[in-house]
ZABADREN-726409 format. One record per residue (C-alpha): x, y, z. Coordinates in steps of 0.25 Angstrom, whole numbers, always signed. Example, Ala and Ser with C-alpha at 12.3 -4.5 7.8 and 13.67 -1.06 7.14 Angstrom:
% ZABADREN-726409
  east north    up
   +49   -18   +31
   +55    -4   +29
This chain:
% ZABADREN-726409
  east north    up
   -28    +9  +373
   -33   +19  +360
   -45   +17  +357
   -49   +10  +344
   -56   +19  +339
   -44   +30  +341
   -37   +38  +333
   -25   +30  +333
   -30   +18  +332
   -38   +23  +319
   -26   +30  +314
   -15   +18  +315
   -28    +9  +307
   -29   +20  +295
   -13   +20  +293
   -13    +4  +293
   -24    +6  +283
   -17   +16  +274
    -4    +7  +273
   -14    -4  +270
   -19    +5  +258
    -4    +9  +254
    -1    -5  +251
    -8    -9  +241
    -7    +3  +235
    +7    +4  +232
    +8   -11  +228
    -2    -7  +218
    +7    +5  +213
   +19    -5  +212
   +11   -16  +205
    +7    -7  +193
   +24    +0  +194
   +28   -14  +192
   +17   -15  +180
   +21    -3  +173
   +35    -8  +175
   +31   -21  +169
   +24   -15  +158
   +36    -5  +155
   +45   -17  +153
   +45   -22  +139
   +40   -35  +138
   +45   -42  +125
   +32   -52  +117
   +35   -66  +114
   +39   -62   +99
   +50   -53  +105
   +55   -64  +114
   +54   -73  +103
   +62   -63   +93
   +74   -62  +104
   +76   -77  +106
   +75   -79   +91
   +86   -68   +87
   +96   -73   +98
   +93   -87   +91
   +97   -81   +80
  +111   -72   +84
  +114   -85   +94
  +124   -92   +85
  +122  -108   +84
  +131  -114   +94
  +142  -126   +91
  +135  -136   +98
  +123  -135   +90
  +121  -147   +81
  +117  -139   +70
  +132  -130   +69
  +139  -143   +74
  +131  -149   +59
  +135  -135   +50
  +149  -135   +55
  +152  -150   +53
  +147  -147   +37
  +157  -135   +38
  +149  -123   +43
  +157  -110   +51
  +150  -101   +59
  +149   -87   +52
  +148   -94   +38
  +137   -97   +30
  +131  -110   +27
  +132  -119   +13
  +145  -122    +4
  +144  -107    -2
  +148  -101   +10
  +153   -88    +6
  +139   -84    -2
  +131   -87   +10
  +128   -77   +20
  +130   -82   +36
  +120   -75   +41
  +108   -81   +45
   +95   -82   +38
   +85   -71   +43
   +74   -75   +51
   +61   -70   +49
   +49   -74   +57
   +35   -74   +50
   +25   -71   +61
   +13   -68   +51
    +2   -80   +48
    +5   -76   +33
   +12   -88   +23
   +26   -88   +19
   +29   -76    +9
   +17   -69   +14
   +25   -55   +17
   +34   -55    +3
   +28   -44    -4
   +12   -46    +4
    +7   -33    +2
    +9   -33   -15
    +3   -47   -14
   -10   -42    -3
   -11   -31   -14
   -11   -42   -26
   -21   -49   -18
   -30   -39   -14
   -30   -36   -30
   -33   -48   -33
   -44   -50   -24
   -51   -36   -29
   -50   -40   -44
   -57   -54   -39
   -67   -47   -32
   -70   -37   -44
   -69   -49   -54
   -79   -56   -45
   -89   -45   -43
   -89   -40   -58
   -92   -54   -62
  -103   -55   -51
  -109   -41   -57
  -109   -46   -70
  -114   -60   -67
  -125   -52   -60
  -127   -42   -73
  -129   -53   -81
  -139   -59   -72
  -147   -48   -73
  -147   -44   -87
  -152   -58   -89
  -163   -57   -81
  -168   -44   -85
  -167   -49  -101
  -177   -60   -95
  -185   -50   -88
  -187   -41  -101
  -191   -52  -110
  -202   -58  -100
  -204   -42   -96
  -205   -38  -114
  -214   -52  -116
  -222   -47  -105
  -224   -32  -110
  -228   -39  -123
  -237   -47  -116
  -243   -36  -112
  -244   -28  -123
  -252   -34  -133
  -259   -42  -122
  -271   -42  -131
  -265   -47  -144
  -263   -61  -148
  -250   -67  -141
  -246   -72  -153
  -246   -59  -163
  -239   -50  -151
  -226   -47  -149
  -217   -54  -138
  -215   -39  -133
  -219   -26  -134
  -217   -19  -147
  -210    -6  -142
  -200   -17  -136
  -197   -24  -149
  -196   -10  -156
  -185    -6  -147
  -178   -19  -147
  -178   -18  -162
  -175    -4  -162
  -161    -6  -153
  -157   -20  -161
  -158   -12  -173
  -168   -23  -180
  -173   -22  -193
  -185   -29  -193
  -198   -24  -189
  -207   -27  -176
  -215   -37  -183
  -203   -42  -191
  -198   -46  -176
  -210   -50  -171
  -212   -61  -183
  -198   -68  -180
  -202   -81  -172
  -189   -82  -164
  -190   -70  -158
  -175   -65  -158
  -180   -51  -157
  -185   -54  -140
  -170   -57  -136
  -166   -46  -129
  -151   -43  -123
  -150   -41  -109
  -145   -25  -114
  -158   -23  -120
  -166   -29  -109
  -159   -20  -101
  -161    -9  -110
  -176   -11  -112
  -180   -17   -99
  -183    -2   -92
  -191    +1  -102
  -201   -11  -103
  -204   -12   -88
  -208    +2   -91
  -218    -2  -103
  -222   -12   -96
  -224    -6   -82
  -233    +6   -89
  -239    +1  -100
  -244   -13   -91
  -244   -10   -78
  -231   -21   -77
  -221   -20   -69
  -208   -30   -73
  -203   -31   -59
  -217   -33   -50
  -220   -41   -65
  -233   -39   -59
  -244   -34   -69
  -254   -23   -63
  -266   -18   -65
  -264    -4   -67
  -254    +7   -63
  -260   +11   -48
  -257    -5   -47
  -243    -5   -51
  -240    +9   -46
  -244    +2   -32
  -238   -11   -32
  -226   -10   -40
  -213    -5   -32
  -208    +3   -44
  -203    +5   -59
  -190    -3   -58
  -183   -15   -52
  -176    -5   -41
  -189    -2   -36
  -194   -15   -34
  -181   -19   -27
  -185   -10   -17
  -196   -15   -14
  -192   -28   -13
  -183   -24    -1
  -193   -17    +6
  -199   -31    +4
């Protein structure tokens, strides 16, 4: 009797092992064969299975016994001839059959790119149509409100100006002002000609020349008073305004509201 422990023993129980070892191994080489095989294989979509069945629908010719030929050839109908009472300007052959697999309308592919090419146009023309109406809306705004801004700003400055003179013998605004509007209108009359008409025509300023003019009196009125239009905060001195005031123009005080 060996013992268990033998050589032989220990042998025979390694071969068992390696057969044990060898069998799943070469099912596994034949599991992925087969799936390569499988996978080699072409396997046609359900599109393709349905175009087949579809096209031998259509070369399969309709048989006698269907109810439909028995209807044609009882009002007269031939296989191989066409349909109608004007047989012979009819074609036999069937009517093409085109199958519509996008989700666009009927018509939709008849000449679509020129009609994408229209509508893309179309829709930058609108898009440019709306944003210049929206600048120009915009433009008008703000011509508007600066015309304001420069009479409450030339009322001021005139304000200012003759602060010690009776309210009721000074002028609305300053004279330089007046002078320069006279000077670009091409009027004829003098200053105090102007200055006696009661209806006061002469302070309706265009919003071209409020434009034109506006730089210029928030500069008078900034070194001359210490004023500055856009704080439209009235300081003491120069150091004051120099200290507190963000800057000489609108940009500058933008800025500092941001920082805000």
């Amino acid at each position: 009797m060996d013992d268990y422990l033998g050589d032989a023993i220990l042998q025979s129980l390694s071969c068992e092992q390696e057969k044990k070892e060898k069998v799943p191994r070469s099912l596994s080489k034949l599991r992925q064969q087969q799936s390569r095989a499988l996978a080699a294989q072409h396997r046609p979509t359900v599109m393709e299975l349905q175009a087949e069945v579809r096209q031998q629908g259509l070369e399969t010719p309709i048989a006698s016994s269907n109810k439909g030929f028995q209807m044609l050839a009882r009002m007269g109908y031939k296989p191989g001839t066409a349909l109608g009472k004007k047989v012979e300007s009819h074609k036999p052959d069937n009517i093409p059959l085109a199958i519509k697999r996008s989700r666009h309308g009927l018509g939709s592919s008849v000449d679509s790119e020129p009609r994408r090419k229209a509508q893309r146009t179309q829709t930058s023309e609108a898009v440019q149509a709306a944003t210049a109406y929206r600048q120009s809306v915009f433009s008008r705004r703000a011509s508007q409100h600066l015309q304001k801004r420069f009479q409450r700003l030339a009322r001021l400055a005139g304000t200012l100006e003759v602060s010690d003179v009776d309210a009721g013998d000074a002028p609305l605004w300053p004279v330089w002002l007046l002078e320069t509007l006279r000077r670009s209108r091409g009027e004829e009359l003098s200053i105090e000609e102007l200055l006696a008409d009661e209806e006061r025509h002469f302070y309706e300023v265009s919003p071209e020349e409020a434009q034109l003019l506006w730089p210029r009196l928030v500069a008078h009125v900034r070194e001359q008073f210490c004023y500055c239009a856009y704080c439209e905060v009235h300081f003491e001195d120069a150091e004051e305004m120099l200290r507190s005031c963000p800057g000489e123009n609108s940009d500058d005080h933008e800025d500092a509201d941001g920082l805000d």
